[in-house]
FIKOLZA-1660 file (N, C-alpha, C; in steps of 0.1 Angstrom, whole numbers, plus 5000, padded with zeros to 4 digits):
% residues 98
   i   px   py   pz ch aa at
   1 4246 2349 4700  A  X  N
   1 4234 2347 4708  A  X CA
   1 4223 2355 4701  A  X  C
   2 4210 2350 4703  A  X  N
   2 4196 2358 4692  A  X CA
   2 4198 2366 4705  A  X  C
   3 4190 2377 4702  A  X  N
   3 4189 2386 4714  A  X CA
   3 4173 2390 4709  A  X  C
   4 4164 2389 4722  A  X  N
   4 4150 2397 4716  A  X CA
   4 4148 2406 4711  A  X  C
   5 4137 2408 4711  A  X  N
   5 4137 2424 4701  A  X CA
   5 4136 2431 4711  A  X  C
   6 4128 2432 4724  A  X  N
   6 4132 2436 4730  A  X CA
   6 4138 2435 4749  A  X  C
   7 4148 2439 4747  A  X  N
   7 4151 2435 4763  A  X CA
   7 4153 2449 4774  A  X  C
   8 4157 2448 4783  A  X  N
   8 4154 2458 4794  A  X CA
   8 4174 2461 4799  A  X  C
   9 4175 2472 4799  A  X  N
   9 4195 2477 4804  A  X CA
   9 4187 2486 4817  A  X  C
  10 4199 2483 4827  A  X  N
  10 4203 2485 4836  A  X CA
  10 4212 2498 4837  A  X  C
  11 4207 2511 4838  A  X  N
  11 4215 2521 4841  A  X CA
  11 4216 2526 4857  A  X  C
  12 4233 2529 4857  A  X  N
  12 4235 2532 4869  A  X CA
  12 4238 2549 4865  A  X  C
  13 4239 2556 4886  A  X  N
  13 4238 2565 4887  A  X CA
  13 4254 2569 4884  A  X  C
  14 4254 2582 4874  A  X  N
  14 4273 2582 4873  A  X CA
  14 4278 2601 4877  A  X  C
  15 4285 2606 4880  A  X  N
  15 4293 2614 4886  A  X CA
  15 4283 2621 4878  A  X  C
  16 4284 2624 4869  A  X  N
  16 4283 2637 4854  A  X CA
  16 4270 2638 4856  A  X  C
  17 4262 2647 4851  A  X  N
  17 4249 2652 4840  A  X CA
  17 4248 2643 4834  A  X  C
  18 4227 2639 4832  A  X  N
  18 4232 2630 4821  A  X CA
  18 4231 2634 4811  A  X  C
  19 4234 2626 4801  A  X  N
  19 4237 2628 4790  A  X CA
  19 4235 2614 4786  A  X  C
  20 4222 2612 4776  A  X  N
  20 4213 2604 4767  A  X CA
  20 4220 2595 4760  A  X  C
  21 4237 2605 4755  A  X  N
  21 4244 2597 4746  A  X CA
  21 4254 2588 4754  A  X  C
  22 4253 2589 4765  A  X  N
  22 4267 2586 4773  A  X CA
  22 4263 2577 4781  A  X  C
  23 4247 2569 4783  A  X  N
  23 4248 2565 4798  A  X CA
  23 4252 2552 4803  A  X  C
  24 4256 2556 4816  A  X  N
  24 4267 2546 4820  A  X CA
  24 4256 2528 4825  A  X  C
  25 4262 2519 4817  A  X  N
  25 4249 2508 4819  A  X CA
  25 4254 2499 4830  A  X  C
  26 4249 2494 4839  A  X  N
  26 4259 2487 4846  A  X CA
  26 4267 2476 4841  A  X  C
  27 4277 2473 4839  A  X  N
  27 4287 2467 4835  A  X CA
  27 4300 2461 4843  A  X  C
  28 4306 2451 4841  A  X  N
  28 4320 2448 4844  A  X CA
  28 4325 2443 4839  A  X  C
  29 4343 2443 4842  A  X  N
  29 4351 2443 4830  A  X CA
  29 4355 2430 4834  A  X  C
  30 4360 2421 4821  A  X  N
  30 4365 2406 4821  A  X CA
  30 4374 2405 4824  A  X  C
  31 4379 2393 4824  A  X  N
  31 4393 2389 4824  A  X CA
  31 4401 2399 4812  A  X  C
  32 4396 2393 4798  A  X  N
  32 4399 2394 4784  A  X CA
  32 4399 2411 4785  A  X  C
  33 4395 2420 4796  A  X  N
  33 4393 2436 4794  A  X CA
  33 4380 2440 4783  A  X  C
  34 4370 2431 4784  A  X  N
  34 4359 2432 4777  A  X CA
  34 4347 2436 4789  A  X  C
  35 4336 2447 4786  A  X  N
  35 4330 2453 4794  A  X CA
  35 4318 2448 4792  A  X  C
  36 4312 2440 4803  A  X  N
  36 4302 2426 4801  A  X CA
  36 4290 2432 4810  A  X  C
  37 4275 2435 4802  A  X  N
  37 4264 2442 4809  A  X CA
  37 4255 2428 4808  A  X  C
  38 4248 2430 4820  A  X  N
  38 4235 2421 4820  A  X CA
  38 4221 2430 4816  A  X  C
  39 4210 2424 4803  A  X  N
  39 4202 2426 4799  A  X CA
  39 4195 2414 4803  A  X  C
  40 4184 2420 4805  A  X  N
  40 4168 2414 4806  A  X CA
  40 4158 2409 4801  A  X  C
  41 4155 2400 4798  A  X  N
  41 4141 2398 4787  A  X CA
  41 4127 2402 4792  A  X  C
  42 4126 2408 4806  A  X  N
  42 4118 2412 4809  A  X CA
  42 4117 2428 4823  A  X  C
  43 4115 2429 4827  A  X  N
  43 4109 2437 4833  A  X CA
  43 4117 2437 4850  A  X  C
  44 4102 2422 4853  A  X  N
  44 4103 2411 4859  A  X CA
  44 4119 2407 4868  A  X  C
  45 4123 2401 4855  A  X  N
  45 4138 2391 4860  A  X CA
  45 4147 2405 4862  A  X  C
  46 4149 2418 4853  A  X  N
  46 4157 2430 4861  A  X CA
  46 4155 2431 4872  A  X  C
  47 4145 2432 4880  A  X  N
  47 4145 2441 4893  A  X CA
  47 4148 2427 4900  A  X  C
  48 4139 2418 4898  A  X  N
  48 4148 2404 4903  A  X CA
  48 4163 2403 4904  A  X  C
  49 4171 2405 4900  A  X  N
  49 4183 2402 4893  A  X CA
  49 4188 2414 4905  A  X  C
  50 4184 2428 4902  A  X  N
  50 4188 2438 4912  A  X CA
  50 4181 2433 4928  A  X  C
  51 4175 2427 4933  A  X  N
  51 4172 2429 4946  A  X CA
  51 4180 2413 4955  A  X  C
  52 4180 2406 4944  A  X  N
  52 4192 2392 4949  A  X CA
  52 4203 2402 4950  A  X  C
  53 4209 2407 4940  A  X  N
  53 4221 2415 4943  A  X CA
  53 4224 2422 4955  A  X  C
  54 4217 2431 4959  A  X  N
  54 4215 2438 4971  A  X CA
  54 4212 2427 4981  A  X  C
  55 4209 2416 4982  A  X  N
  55 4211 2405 4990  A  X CA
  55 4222 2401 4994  A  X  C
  56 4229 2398 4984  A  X  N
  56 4242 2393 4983  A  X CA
  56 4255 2400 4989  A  X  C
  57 4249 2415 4987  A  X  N
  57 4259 2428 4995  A  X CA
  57 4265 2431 4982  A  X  C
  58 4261 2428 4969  A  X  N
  58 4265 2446 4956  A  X CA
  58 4254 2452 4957  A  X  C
  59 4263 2463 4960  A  X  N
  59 4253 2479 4955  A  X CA
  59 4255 2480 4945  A  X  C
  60 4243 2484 4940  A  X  N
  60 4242 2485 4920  A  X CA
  60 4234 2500 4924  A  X  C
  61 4241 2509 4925  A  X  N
  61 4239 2528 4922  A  X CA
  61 4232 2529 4910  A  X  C
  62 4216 2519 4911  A  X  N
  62 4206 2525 4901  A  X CA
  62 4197 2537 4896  A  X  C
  63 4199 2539 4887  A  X  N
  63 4195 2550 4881  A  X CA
  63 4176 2551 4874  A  X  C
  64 4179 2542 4866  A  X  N
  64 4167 2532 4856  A  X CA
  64 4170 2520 4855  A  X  C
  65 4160 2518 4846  A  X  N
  65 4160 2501 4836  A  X CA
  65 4149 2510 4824  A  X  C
  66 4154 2508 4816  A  X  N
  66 4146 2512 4805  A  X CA
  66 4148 2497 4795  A  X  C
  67 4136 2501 4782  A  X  N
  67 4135 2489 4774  A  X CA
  67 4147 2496 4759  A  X  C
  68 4150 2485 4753  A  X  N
  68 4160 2488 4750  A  X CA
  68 4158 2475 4733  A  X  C
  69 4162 2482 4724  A  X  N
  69 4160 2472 4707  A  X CA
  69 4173 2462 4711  A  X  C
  70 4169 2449 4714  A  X  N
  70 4179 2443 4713  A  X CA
  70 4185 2437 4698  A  X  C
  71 4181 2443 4688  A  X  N
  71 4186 2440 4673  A  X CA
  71 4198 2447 4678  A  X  C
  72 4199 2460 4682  A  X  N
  72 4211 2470 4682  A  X CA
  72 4217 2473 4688  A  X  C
  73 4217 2466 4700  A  X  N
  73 4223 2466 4713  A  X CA
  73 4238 2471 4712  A  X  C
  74 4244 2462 4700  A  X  N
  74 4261 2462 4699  A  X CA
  74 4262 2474 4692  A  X  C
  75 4251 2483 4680  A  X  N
  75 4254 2494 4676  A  X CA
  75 4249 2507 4688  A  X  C
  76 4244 2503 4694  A  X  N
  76 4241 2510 4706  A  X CA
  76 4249 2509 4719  A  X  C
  77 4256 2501 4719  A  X  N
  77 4267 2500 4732  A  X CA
  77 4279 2491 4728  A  X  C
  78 4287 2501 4720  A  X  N
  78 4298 2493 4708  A  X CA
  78 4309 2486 4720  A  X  C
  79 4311 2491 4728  A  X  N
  79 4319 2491 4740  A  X CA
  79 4316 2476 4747  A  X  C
  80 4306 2473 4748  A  X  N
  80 4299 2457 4756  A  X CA
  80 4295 2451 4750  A  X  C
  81 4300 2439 4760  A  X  N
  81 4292 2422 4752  A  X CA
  81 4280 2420 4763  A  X  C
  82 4272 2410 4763  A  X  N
  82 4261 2413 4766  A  X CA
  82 4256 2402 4775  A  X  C
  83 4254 2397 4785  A  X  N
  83 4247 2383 4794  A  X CA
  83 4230 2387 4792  A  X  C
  84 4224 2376 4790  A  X  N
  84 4209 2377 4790  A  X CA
  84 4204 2366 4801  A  X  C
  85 4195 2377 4808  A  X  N
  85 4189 2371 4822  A  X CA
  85 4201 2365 4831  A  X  C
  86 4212 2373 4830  A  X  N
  86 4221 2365 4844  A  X CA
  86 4215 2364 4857  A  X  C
  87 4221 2353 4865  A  X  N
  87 4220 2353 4877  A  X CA
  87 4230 2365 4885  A  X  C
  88 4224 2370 4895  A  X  N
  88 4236 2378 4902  A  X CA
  88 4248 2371 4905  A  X  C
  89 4245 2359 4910  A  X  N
  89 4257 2352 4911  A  X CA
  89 4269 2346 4899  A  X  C
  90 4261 2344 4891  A  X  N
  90 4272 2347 4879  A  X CA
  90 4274 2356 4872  A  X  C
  91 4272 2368 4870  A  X  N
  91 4274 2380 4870  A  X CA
  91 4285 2391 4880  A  X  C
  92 4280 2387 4890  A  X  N
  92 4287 2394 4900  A  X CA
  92 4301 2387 4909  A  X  C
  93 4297 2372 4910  A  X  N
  93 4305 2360 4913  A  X CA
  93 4301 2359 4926  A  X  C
  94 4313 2357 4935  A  X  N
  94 4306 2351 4952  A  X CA
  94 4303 2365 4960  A  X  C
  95 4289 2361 4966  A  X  N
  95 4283 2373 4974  A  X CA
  95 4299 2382 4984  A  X  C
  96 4292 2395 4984  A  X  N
  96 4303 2402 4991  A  X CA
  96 4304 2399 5006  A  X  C
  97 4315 2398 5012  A  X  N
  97 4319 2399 5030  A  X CA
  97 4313 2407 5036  A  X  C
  98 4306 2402 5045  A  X  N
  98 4299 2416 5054  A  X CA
  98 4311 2420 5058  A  X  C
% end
């Protein structure tokens, strides 16, 4: 997949101090045990993306959204594969049980 130059990551809030080199992006893990983050092409569709969520009943313990070089994404987050502009619903799957 081209990825923009630049797109927007989703950081959540995590136990620890932060730490610049460490931060935790919101993510989940696949089937395959692959750690799969949703990136943004805009601003916009993030907080979008975050406020359907919280509709749906996921809490996403956000932190930021900062902009982020999508050339480097994978040298920058060796760990994850990447969704651009997911829906929460495909991302997250079926809304949670009250």
């Amino acid at each position: 997949m081209d990825m923009p130059e630049r797109v927007f990551v989703v950081v959540v809030e995590s136990e620890a101090a932060r730490d610049p080199d460490g931060m935790p992006v919101l993510s989940r893990n696949t089937q395959g045990g692959a750690r799969l983050a949703p990136i943004f092409s805009s601003m916009l569709l993030a907080t979008t993306f975050l406020a359907r969520a919280q509709q749906l009943g996921h809490v996403v313990r956000l932190d930021y959204i900062f902009p982020a070089d999508g050339r480097r994404l994978s040298e920058d987050f060796p760990d994850h594969e990447f969704a651009l502009d997911p829906s929460p619903e495909a991302f997250f799957g079926e809304p949670k049980p009250d």
